[in-house]
N, C-alpha and C positions, 0 to 999 in steps of 0.2 A: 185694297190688295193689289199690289205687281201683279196682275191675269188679263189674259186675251180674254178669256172665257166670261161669257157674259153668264151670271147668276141669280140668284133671289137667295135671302138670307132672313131665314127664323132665327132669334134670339132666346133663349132661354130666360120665363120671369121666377123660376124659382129660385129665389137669392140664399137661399140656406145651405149652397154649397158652394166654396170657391171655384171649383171648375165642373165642367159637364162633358158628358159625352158627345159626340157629334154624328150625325148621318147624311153622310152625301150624296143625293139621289141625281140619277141618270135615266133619261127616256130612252124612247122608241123612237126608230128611222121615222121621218115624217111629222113627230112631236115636239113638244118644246118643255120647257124649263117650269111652266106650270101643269104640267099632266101628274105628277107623284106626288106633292107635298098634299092632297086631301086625304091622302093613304091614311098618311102618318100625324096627320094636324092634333089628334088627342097627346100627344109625347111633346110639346110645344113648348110646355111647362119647363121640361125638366133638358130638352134635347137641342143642342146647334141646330138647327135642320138647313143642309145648305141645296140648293137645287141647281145645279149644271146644264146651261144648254149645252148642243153638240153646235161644231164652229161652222160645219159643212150646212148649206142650204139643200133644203132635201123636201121641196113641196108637199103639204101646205105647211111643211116647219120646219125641222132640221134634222141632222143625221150627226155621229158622231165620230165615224170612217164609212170609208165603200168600200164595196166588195166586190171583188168578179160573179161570185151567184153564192148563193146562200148557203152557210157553212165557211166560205171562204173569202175572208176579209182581205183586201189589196193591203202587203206590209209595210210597206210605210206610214201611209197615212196609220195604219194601225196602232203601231209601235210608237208613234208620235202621241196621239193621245194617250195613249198608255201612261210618257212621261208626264206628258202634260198635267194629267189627273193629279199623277204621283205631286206634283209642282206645287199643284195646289192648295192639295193636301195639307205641305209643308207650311206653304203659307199661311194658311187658315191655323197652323198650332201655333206661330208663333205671332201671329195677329190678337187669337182670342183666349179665351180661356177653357180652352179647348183639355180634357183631361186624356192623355195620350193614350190610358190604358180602355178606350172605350170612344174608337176609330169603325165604324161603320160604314160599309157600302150599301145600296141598294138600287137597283134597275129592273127595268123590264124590256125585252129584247135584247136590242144593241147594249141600253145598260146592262144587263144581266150579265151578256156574253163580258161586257169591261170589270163587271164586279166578278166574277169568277177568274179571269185573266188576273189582273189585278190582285186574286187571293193569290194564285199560284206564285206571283212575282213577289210581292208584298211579306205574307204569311203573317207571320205572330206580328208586325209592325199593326194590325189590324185586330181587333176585337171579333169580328167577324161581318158576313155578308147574308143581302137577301136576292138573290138570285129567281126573275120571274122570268118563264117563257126565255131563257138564255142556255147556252149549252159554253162549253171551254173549246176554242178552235185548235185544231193541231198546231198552228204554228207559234203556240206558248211553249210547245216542245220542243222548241231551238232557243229559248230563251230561259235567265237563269232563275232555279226556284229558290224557295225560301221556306225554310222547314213551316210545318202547317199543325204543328199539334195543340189540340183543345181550341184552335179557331171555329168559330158556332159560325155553319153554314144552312143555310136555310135554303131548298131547291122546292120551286113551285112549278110544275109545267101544266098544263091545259091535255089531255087524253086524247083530243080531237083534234089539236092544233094542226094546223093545216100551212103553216108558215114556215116554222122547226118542227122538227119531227121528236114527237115526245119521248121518244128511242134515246135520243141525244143526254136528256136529262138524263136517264138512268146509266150514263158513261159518267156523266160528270160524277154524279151519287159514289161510283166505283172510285173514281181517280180520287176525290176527296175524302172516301173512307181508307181509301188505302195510304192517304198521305198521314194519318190519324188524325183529320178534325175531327170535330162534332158536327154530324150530319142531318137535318132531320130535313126527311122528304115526304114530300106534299102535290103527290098524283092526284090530277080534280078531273072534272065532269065537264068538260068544256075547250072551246078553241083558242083560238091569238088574243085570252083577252084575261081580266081577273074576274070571281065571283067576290060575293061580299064574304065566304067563307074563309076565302082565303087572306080576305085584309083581315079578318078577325083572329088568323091565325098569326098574321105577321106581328100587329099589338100585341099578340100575347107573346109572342117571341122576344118584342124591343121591353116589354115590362117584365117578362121572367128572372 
C-alpha cells in the first residue's frame, strides 16, 4: 500500500464470501500497532483486521498527534492524521477486498478520540465505530460533518479513569444520539484501561 503509516495486517481465511468487512484499530499515546489486535483475534476468520501505529514517537512507543494538555489536541498535527487515516482507508478498499458497506473503526484513547472524530467527519462512509476511554474534541466543530444515521457507535469509558474524565464520554453519548446513530454505551468499574467484560462486549458487538 502507497502509506507512511507503518501497520500489521489480519487477513480473513473465510473464503465463502467474496469480500469482508474490515477493522482498523488505533492505540494509545505511548503504545504501538500490537496493543489491540488480541481484542479482536476471535473475528480473524471472517474480518480485515488492520492495526495502525501512530507516526509520532511518543516513549516507550508512539502517539498519533500531540496535544497542548488533555482534551486538546495541537491542530495540525491533528487534522493531518485525521487525513491521513481517511488515506488509508482508501487504500485498503481498493487494494483488498474489502466490502465497503462494513468499514469499522476502533481505538482506545488517542484511538478512540480519532474513531469518534473520524465518525463525525466520515459518517455513513463508515459501518460504525468502537470508541474506548476516547471522548470527541471541540475542534471537530470547526470541521465538516457528515450525516450520521443508523452508524452503530459503541462508547466504552472506565468510571474511574483518571486520564479522561468519564463526564467526556457521556458528551459524546449526547452528540452521537443527537446526530441519530446507534448508540450503545458501556459505563464500567474501572480506570485508563479495559476489563475483560468489556472485550466481551465489543465481540458481541463486531458479531451482532
Amino acid at each position: 500500500m502507497n502509506t507512511n503509516l507503518v501497520y500489521t495486517l489480519s487477513k480473513p481465511t473465510n473464503t465463502d464470501k467474496a469480500k469482508h468487512p474490515a477493522i482498523f484499530l488505533m492505540h494509545g499515546m505511548g503504545s504501538n500497532e500490537s496493543d489491540l489486535p488480541s481484542i479482536v483475534q476471535e473475528l480473524r476468520n471472517d474480518y480485515y483486521i488492520f492495526s495502525l501505529r501512530g507516526p509520532l514517537s511518543q516513549p516507550p512507543g508512539y502517539s498519533f498527534f500531540t496535544i497542548e494538555r488533555i482534551g486538546l489536541p495541537h491542530e495540525e498535527p491533528f487534522k493531518h492524521i485525521l487525513n491521513e487515516i481517511q488515506q488509508f482507508i482508501e487504500e485498503a478498499k481498493s487494494q483488498y477486498d474489502i466490502d465497503e458497506n462494513g468499514i469499522y473503526l476502533m481505538g482506545f484513547s488517542q484511538g478512540g478520540i480519532l474513531s469518534q472524530s473520524l465518525a463525525s467527519i466520515m459518517g455513513n462512509k463508515l459501518a460504525g465505530i468502537v470508541s474506548l476511554s476516547g471522548y470527541l474534541p471541540e475542534i471537530v466543530d470547526t470541521m465538516e460533518k457528515s450525516p450520521m444515521d443508523g452508524l452503530r457507535v459503541f462508547l466504552a469509558h472506565g468510571e474511574q479513569d483518571q486520564i479522561i474524565p468519564f463526564t467526556w464520554s457521556e458528551k459524546s453519548k449526547q452528540y452521537f444520539e443527537g446526530n441519530h446513530a446507534e448508540v450503545s454505551y458501556h459505563p464500567y468499574t474501572g480506570g485508563h484501561f479495559l476489563t475483560q467484560e468489556v472485550v466481551n462486549k465489543i465481540l458481541t458487538y463486531f458479531k451482532g
